[in-house]
C-alpha positions as CSV (number, residue, x, y, z in Angstrom):
1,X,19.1,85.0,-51.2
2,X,20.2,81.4,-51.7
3,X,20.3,82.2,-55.7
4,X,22.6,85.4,-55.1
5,X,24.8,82.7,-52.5
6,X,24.8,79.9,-55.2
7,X,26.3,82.4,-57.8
8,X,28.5,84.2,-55.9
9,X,30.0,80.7,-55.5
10,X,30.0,79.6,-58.8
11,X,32.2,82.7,-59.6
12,X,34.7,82.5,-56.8
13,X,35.0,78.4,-58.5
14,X,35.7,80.1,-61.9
15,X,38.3,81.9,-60.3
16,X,40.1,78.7,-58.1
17,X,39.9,76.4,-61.1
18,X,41.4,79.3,-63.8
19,X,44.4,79.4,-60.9
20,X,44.9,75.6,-60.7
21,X,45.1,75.2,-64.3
22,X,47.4,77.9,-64.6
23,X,49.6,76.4,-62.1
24,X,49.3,73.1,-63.7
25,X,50.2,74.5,-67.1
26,X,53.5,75.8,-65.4
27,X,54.6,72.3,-64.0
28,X,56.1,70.0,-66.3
29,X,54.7,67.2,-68.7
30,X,53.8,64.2,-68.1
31,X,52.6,62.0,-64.5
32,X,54.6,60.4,-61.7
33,X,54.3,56.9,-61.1
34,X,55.4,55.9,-57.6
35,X,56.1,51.9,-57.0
36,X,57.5,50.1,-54.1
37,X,60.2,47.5,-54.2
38,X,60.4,46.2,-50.9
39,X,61.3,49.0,-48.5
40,X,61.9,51.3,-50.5
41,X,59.7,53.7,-53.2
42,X,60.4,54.0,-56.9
43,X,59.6,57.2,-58.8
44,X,59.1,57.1,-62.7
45,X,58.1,59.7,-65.5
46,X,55.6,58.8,-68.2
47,X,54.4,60.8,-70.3
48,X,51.1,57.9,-71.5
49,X,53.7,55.2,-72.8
50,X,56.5,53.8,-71.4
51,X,57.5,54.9,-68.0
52,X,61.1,56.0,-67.5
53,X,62.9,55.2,-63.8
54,X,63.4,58.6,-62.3
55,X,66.8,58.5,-59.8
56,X,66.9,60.4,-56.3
57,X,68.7,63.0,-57.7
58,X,66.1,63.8,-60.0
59,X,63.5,64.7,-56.7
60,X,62.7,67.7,-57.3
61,X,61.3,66.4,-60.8
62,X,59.4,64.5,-58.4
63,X,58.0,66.8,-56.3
64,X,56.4,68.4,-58.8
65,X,55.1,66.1,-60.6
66,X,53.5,64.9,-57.5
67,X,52.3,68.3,-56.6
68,X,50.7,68.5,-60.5
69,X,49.0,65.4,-58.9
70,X,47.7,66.8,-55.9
71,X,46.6,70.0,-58.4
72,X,44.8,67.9,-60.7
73,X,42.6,66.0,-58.4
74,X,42.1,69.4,-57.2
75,X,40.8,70.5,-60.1
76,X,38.6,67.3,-60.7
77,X,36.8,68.7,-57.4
78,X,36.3,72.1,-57.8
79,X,35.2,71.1,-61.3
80,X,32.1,68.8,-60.0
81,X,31.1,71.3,-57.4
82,X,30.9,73.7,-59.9
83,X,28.8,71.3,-62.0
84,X,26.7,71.0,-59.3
85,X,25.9,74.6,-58.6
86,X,25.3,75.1,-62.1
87,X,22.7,71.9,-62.1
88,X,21.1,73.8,-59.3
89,X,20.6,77.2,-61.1
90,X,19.3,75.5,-64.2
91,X,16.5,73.6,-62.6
92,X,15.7,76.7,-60.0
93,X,12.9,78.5,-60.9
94,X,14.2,82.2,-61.7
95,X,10.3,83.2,-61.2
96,X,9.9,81.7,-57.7
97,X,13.6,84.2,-57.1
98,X,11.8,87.4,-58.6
99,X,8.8,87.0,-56.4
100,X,10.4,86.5,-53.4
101,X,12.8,89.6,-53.9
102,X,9.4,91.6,-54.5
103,X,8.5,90.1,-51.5
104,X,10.8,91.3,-49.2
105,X,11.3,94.5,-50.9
106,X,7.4,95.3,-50.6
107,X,6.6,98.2,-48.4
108,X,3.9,95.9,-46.6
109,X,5.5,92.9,-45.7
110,X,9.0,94.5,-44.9
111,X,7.6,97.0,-41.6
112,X,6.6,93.1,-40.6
């Protein structure tokens, strides 16, 4: 019963974490870098070099960027909790699953 649980989880994983990526795949490139001078918050682009100073008008750029952000670690969680399940299901013994489905579907034990 677990077994049917743990893989009916899996599944509904594969299916979140093909969503995510889709939605990250729509956003644009690159990562946000936000950095405070004094009061205020600084938003830059970068794309893995140089940053490039991204001006208030520009926050909607920002807004998804940081939302790819939030996606992404996301991602990075559904991705090691599906590792996870799948660790479990290699190491559970398939064997010990089919007897105890014969188990409960034996006429002798299941009257009990």
């Amino acid at each position: 019963m677990l077994y049917e649980t743990i893989l009916n989880e899996q599944i509904k994983l594969g299916s979140k974490i093909n969503s995510i990526q889709s939605k990250i795949n729509e956003l644009p490139e690159g990562k946000l870098i936000v950095s405070r001078n004094g009061t205020r918050r600084k938003w830059y682009w970068t794309d893995g070099h140089s940053p490039v100073y991204l001006p208030k008008n520009k926050r909607a750029l920002a807004e998804q960027l940081a939302h790819k952000k939030f996606l992404k670690l996301q991602l990075d969680n559904l991705l090691q909790e599906q590792k996870a399940l799948s660790q479990y299901l290699k190491h559970h013994n398939s064997e010990a699953h089919q007897s105890e489905i014969q188990f409960l579907n034996s006429p002798e034990y299941k009257e009990l």
